[in-house]
N, C-alpha and C positions, 0 to 999 in steps of 0.2 A: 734332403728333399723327400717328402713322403711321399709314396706312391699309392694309388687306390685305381680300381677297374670303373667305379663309378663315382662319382660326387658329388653330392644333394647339395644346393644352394637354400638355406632357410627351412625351418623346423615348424612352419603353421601347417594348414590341414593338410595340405597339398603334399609338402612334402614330407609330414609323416604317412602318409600313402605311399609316396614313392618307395618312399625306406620299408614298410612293410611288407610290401610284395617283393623288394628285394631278396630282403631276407627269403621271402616263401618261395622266389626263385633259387637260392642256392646260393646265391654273392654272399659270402661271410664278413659281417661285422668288422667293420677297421680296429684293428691290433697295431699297438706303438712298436712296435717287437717286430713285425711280418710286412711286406708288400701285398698289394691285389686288395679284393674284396672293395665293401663301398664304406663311405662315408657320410655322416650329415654335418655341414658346419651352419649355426646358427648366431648370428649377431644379438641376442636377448640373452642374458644374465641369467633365466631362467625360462623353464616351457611356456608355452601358450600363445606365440604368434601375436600376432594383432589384437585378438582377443583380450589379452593381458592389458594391454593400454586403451582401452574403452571406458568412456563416462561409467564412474560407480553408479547413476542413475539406472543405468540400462540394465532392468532385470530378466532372466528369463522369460517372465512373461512375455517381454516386446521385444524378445531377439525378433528377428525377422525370419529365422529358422536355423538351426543348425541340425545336421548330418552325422549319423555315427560315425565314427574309421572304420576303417574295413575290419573285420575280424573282434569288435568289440565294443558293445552300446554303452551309453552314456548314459547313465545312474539317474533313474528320474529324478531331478529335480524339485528344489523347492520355486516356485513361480515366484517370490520374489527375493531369493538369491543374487547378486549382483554376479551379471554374466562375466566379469573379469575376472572373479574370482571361481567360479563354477568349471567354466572350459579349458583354464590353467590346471589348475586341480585335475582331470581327465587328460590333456594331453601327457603331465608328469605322467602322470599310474601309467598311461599306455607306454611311450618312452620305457619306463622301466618294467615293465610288463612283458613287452614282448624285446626286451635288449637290444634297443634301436644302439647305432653308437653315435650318438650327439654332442657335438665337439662346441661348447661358446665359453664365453660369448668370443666368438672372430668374427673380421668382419671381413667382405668379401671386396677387395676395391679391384680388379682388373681378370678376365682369362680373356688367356692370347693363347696360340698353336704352337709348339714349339718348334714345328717348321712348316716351311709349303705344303708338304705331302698331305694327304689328305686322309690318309692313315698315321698321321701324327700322333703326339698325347694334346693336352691339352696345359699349360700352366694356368694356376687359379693364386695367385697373387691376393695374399690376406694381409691382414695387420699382426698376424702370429707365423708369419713362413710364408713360402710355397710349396704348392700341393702340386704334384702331376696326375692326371688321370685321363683313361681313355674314354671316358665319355662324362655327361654331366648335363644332370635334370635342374633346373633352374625353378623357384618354387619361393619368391622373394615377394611373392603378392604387390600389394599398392599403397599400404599402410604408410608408408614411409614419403612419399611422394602426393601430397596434398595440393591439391591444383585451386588457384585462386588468380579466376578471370579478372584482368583487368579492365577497369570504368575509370573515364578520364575523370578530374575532380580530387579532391583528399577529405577523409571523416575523420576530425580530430577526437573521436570517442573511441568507446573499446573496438574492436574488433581480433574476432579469432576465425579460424577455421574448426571446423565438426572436429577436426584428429584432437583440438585443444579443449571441448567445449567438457567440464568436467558435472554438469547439473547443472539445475535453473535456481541454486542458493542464491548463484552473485547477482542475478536479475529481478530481485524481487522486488515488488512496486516502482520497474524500467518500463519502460517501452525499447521492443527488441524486433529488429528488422532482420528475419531469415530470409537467406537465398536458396533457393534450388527446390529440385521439384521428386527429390525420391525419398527413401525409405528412412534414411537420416535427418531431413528436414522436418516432414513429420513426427519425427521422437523426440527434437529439439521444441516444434509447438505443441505437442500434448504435455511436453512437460512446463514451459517457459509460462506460455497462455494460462497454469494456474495460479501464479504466484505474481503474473506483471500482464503487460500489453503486448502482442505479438502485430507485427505485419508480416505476411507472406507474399513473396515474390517469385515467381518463376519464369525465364525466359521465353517458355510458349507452355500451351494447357493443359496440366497436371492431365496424363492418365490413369485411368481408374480400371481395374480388373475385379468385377463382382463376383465372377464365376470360379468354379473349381480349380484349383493349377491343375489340369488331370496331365495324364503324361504325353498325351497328344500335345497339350499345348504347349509344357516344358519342351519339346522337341520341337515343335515351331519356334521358338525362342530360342536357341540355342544354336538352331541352323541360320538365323537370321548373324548372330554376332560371328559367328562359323564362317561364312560367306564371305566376312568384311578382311577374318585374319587371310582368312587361304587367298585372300589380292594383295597382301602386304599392308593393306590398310591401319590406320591404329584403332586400336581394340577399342570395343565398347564393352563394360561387365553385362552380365546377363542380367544382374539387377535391375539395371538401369532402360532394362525392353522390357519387362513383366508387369511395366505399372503396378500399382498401390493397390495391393491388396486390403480385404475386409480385416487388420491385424488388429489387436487389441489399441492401439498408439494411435493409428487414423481412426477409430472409434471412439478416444480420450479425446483426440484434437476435435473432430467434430461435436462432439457436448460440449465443448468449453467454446464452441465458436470460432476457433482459429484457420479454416479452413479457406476462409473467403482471399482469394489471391488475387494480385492484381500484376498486371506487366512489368517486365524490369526496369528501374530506372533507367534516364538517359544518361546521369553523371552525380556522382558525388558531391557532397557539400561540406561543410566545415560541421554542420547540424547533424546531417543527415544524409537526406537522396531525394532527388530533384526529376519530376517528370514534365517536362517544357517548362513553365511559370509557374507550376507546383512547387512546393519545396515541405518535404515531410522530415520534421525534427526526428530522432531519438536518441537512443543512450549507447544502444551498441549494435553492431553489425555482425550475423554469424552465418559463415557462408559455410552452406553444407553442398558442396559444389562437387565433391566426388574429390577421386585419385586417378593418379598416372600409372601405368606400371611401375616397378623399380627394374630398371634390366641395364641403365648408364654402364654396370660394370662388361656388360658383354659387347661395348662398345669396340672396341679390337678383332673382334673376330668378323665387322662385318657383315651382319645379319638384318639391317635393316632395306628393306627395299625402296625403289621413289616413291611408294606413296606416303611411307613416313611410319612404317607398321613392320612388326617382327613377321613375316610369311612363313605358315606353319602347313604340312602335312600331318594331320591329323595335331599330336603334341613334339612332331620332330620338325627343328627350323630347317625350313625349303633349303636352306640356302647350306646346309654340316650339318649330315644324320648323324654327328655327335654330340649334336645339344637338343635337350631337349624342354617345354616352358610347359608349366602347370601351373594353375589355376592362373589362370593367362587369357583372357579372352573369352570362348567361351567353356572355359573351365572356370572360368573365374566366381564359382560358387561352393559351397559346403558339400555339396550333392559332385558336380562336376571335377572338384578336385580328386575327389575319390577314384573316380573313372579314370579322370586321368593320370594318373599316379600307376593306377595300374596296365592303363592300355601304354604310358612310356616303358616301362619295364620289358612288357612285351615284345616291343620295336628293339630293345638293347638286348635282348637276350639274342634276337634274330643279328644285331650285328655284333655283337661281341664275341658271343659262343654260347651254350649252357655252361653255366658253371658247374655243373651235378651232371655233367654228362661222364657216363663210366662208374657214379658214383652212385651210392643206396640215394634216395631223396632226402633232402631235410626235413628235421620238421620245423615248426613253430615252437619257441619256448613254450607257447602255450597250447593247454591239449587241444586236438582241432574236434570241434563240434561240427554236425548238421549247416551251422550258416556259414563257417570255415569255409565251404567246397567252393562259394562265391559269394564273397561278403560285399562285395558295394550292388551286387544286385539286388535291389527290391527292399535296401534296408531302410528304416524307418527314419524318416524327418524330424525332430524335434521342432516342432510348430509352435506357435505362440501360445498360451494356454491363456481360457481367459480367469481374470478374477475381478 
């Protein structure tokens, strides 16, 4: 059984955060040879999180925004670069940049305590072993967990959900029925709406954000999804409260006309979708409906409350200041993973120990500059760019 002091669950933004400030705290890099120190185990084949499995449509240009890591920005891009191939490429260089230890592809199916105490380890039950460790930052995002509301009825035509929707090649001269009312949905009609017929639907009235994200508002936003974790509630992403930004995609969708939405249907049809004695034919169905957490494995320890929600202290679960969840709620962004990544590190050094206590500091394999001293403060967004 290997042993580690910490152990990252998943290698997207979040928890290469976590692993960075690791390291910048003094946890040493998991060695096959040694006990102690942290670990990252990643279920992908190679770097780049969720990022990696994103429509090749989706270029730079209409990401919806991405976040440096801490300690090292993101190579300006070419704007229409496909973001799957852009952000992979960045998390690898950083990975081996700064000597993350990145263990995949393993996949994570069960941690349990290894006993009542509550100064326990923890076992993390993979499809390659088990792990013991005494604590463990959880960082498995939503990618995995595509949520697809049920409507009584059956549509014998395509349907997919956003995680499967690869470009608007296959829909050309279709008529194409998108669900949902965020940031995804829009990038499936500005692209779809050139090539074929789009209808949009959303369960209640698409909002619209024309003004500045300034950082007032982001923290209005953040404390609203903030609110719902710290009652045990299930998380909302922050996406999903920020409404529809001026992006370059709701600027496309709007020229080509696809904006006009109309209420959800009541039930499905063999055609289409049916609102009372309506019945609206098409070709296929793409429900850009959003995700669930992924956290099922931490199902043994416990941690959810009766509302139906992981209950967080800041990013430590209410319920064992040995687990901790990032980009979780409301970290659940490119910007807030960063934060949290590092504000969990903080909470474990306070319960663990320092590691580097008695000892010179470490440093970073790489030289620290000026933005080193605090890198996820104030670092630059990667915004839409227009072309």
């Amino acid at each position: 059984m290997r042993r580690v002091d910490v152990l990252v669950v998943g290698a997207g933004q979040a928890g290469l955060s976590a692993a960075y400030h690791l390291r910048r705290r003094g946890f040493a890099p998991y060695r096959a040879d040694a006990d102690g120190g942290f670990v990252v185990l990643d279920a992908d084949t190679a770097p780049g999180g969720a990022w990696a499995h994103r429509s090749p449509s989706l270029r730079m240009a209409t990401v919806h925004g991405v976040h440096d890591l801490p300690g090292e920005e993101l190579p300006p891009p070419d704007p229409q670069a496909p973001a799957r191939e852009v952000v992979p490429e960045y998390f690898a260089a950083y990975e081996a940049r700064h000597a993350l230890p990145v263990v995949r592809p393993v996949t994570v199916r069960t941690v349990h305590a290894e006993s009542e105490r509550p100064d326990s380890r923890l076992l993390v039950e993979t499809d390659h072993g088990t792990w013991s460790t005494r604590a463990l930052i959880n960082a498995t995002g939503t990618w995995t967990r595509p949520f697809l509301p049920h409507y009584p009825g059956r549509f014998a035509g395509r349907r997919l959900h956003y995680a499967e929707y690869r470009g608007p090649e296959e829909f050309t001269g279709k008529r194409v029925l998108v669900v949902g009312g965020g940031a995804s949905a829009i990038q499936v009609l500005s692209e779809v709406a050139a090539v074929g017929e789009t209808v949009w639907v959303t369960r209640s009235e698409p909002v619209y954000h024309d003004g500045p994200f300034t950082p007032e508002y982001g923290r209005a936003v953040v404390a609203k999804v903030e609110e719902r974790v710290r009652q045990g509630l299930p998380a909302h992403s922050v996406v999903s409260v920020t409404g529809l930004g001026p992006t370059v995609a709701l600027r496309r969708a709007e020229e080509l006309g696809a904006l006009h939405r109309r209420p959800m249907f009541d039930r499905l049809t063999e055609h289409g979708a049916a609102w009372g004695e309506e019945e609206l034919a098409v070709d296929a169905i793409v429900w850009a409906t959003g995700f669930r957490p992924e956290v099922g494995h931490l199902a043994p320890l416990g941690l959810r409350s009766p509302g139906g929600g992981i209950a967080l202290t800041g990013t430590r679960a209410t319920a064992d200041p040995r687990v901790h969840l990032v980009g979780y709620g409301p970290s659940a962004s490119t910007v807030g993973a960063n934060r949290a990544g590092r504000a969990a590190v903080n909470d474990l050094v306070k319960l663990l120990g320092d590691p580097t206590a008695g000892a010179p500091e470490a440093e970073s394999p790489v030289a620290r500059g000026p933005a080193a001293a605090d890198p996820t403060a104030g670092a630059p967004v990667r915004e839409p760019a227009a072309v």
